[in-house]
N, C-alpha and C positions, 0 to 999 in steps of 0.2 A: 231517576234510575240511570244511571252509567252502563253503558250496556259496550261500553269499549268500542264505540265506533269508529273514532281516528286511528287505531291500529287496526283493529278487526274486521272494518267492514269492506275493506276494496283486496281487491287481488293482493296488489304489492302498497309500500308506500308511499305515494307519489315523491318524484323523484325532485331533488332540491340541488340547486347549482350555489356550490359555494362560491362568497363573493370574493373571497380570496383568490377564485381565480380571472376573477375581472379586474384587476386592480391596475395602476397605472396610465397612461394619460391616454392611450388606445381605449382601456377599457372604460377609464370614467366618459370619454366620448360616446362606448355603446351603452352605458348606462342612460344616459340622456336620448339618445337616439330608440333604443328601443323600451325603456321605462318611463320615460317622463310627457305621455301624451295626454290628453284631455279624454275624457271619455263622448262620445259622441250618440246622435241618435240615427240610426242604421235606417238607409236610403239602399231604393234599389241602384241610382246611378248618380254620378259625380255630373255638378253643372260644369261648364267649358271653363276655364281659370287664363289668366292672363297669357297671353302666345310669348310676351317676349320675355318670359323667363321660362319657356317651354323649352326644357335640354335634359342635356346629360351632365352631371355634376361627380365629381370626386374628391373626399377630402383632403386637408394637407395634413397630411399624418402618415408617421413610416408604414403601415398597412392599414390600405386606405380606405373606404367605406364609399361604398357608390349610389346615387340618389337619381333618380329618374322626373323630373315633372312634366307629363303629358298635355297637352293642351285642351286634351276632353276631362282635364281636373283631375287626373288619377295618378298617384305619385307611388313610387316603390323605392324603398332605400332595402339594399342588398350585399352583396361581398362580403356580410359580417362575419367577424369571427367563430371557429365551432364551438365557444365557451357561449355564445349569444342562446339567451332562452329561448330564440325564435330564429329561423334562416334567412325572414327577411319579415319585411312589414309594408304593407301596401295599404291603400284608401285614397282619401281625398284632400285635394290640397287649393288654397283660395289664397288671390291676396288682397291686403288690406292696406292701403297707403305703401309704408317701404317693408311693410311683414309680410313674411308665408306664414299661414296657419294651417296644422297639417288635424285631420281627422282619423286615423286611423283606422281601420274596418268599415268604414262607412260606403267602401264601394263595393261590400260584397250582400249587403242586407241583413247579415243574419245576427243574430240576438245575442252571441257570444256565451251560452248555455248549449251544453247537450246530458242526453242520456243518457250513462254508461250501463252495460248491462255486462256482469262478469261470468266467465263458466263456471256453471257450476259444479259443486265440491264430489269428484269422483274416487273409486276405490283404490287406486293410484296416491292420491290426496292422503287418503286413511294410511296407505301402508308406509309412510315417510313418520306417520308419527304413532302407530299402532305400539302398544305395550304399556307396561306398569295399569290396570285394568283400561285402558284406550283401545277398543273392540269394535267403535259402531261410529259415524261419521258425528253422531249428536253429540257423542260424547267428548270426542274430541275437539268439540264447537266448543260445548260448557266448561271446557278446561282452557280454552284461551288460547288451544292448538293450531285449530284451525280458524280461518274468516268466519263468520256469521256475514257478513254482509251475503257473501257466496251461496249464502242458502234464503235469506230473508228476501232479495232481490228476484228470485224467483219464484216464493211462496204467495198463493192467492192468501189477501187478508179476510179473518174469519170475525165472524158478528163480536164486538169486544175491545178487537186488538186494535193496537195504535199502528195509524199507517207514522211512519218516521223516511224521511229526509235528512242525507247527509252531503253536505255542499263543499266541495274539493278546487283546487285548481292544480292539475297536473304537471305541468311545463315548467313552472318555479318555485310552486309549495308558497304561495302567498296565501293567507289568513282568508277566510270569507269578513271576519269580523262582524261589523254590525248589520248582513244583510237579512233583508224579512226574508220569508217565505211562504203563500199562499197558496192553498189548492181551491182549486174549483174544480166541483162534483156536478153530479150528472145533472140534477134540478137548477141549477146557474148558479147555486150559492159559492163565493168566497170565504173561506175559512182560513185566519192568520194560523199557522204553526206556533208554537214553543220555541224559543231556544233551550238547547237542552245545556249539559254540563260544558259538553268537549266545544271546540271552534266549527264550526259547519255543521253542529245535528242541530235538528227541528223533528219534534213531534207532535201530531194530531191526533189527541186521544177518545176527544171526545164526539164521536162521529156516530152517524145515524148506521145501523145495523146493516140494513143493504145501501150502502152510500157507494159510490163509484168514481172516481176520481178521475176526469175527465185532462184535466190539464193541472202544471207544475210552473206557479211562476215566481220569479224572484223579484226583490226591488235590490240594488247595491244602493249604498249613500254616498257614491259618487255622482254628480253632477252632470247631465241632468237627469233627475231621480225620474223613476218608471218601473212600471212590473215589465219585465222580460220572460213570455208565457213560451211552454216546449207542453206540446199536447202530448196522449199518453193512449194511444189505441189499445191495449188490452186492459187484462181484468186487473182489477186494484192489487196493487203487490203490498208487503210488508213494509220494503225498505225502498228505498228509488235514490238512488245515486247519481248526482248531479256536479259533471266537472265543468265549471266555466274558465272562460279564458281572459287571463288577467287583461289582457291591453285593450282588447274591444269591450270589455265595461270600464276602465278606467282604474284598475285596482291596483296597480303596479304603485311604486311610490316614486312622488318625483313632480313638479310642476309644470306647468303649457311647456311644451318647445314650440319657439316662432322663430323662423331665419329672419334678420334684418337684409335688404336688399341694397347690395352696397354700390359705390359710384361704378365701380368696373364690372359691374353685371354679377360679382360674386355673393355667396350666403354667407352670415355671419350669425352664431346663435349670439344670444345676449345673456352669457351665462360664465361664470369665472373660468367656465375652461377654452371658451370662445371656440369654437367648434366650427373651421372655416371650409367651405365649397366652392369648391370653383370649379367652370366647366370646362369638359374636354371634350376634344374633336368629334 
C-alpha cells in the first residue's frame, strides 16, 4: 500500500541543500571535512590522543576552516561555511603512526536517531485548504491536503492495524536506503519491519492484538553495522517518525578522512584536493 508517506507524513519536507551551492575548491574542502567520516560506535568519553599534535589548526584556503585537537581526544573543526549541512562537527580524534583518524559523534554517546513527533493537524490547518466538498480534517487527509503522518503519529494503534515507521534525515535529505528496522514489544520479542514502496517506510502488520511497542531500533549498512535502539514510553502509535543524523551513523557519502602528519607539525588530507592545516598561535 502507498500510503504517501515521503510527502505526507512529516510537517514540511525535509529540507535539502543543493550541491550547487557547495561547489568550488572551499566547498569540495567542506564536502570532505564534513561528509566523508567513517561511521563510528558511540562512547561516552574520548581516550587522551597524542599532546603533540594537541593545537589549534586552520586551513590554507581563502575562508579558512578551523580545527581544534584536544589532548583529552576530542577534536572540533568549525568556521564552516553557512551552505555547511552542519555548523560544526565534534567527536574523537586518535593517532596512528603519521595519521589522525577522526570519529565523529563519538564524544557525545548518542545513537544518532531521534523521535520526532509533529503537532498536530488543527482547525487552522482545515481552513487553508477547506472547499470544493473539503469540510472536516479527514477529508482533507484522504485527499492528499493535508499530512497523515500529523494525525497517525498521534493516534493510539487499534487491534488490526499496522504500526508503520518512517525513517528521514532532516539536515541533507540523505536516502535511509538499505536500513532494517526493528521493534521490540512489550514481552522482549524483536520484530523486523517491511520495507515498504517509498525510501524510509517500514511496516509491521502482523502484530499481536494488544502488542505494545516498547522500543524503535534501526541497523544502517554502514560499518560498523548495529541496531541503534530509541525507547518509546507511551501507548503504541500508528506512525513513529524517525529523523537520524547523517554523520554520526555514517550515511553521508564520501570515504575515511585521515590527516597525514607532516614534517613541520602540519595536517595533510591524502585526497586529490589535499586539504592542508596548519597551526596558529
Amino acid at each position: 500500500m502507498n500510503d504517501g508517506l515521503p510527502t505526507r507524513c512529516c510537517l514540511a519536507t525535509p529540507p535539502r541543500i543543493p550541491r550547487a551551492r557547495w561547489q568550488g575548491a572551499c566547498a569540495r574542502m567542506l564536502a570532505l571535512l564534513v561528509c566523508a567520516f567513517p561511521a563510528t560506535s558511540a562512547v561516552a568519553a574520548c581516550k587522551p590522543a597524542d599532546p603533540a599534535l594537541a593545537a589549534r589548526y586552520a586551513s590554507v584556503a581563502d575562508v579558512p576552516v578551523s580545527l581544534s585537537l584536544n589532548q583529552d581526544g576530542r577534536f572540533r573543526i568549525y568556521d564552516l561555511p553557512a551552505a555547511a549541512p552542519t555548523p560544526e562537527v565534534t567527536g574523537c580524534w586518535s593517532r596512528d603512526g603519521d595519521r589522525v583518524i577522526f570519529a565523529p559523534g563519538a564524544d557525545s554517546g548518542g545513537e544518532g536517531i531521534q523521535r520526532v513527533l509533529p503537532d498536530p493537524l488543527t482547525p487552522a490547518d482545515l481552513d487553508a485548504v477547506r472547499g470544493d466538498g473539503i469540510e472536516t480534517i479527514a477529508q482533507a487527509v484522504d485527499a492528499g491536503l493535508l499530512p497523515v503522518g500529523r494525525v497517525w503519529a498521534h493516534q493510539v494503534r487499534k487491534p488490526g492495524e499496522p504500526v508503520r515507521v518512517k525513517l528521514f534525515e532532516s539536515k541533507v535529505g540523505i536516502a535511509a536506503g538499505e536500513a532494517k528496522v526493528v521493534l521490540r514489544l512489550g514481552d522482549g520479542q524483536e520484530l523486523e519491519a517491511s520495507a515498504g514502496t517509498g525510501d524510509g517506510e517500514y511496516e509491521l502488520a502482523s502484530l499481536p492484538a494488544g502488542a505494545v511497542v516498547t522500543a524503535i531500533g534501526v541497523r544502517f549498512p554502514h560499518p560498523p553495522v548495529r541496531t541503534r535502539w530509541l525507547t518509546t514510553g507511551d501507548s503504541t502509535k500508528r506512525l513513529y517518525l524517525i529523523d537520524f543524523d547523517a554523520l554520526t551513523v555514517g550515511a553521508l557519502p564520501g570515504g575515511p578522512l585521515t590527516l597525514i602528519v607532516q614534517a613541520d607539525g602540519s595536517l595533510r588530507a591524502d585526497t586529490p584536493d589535499r586539504i592542508h592545516f596548519k597551526r596558529t598561535p
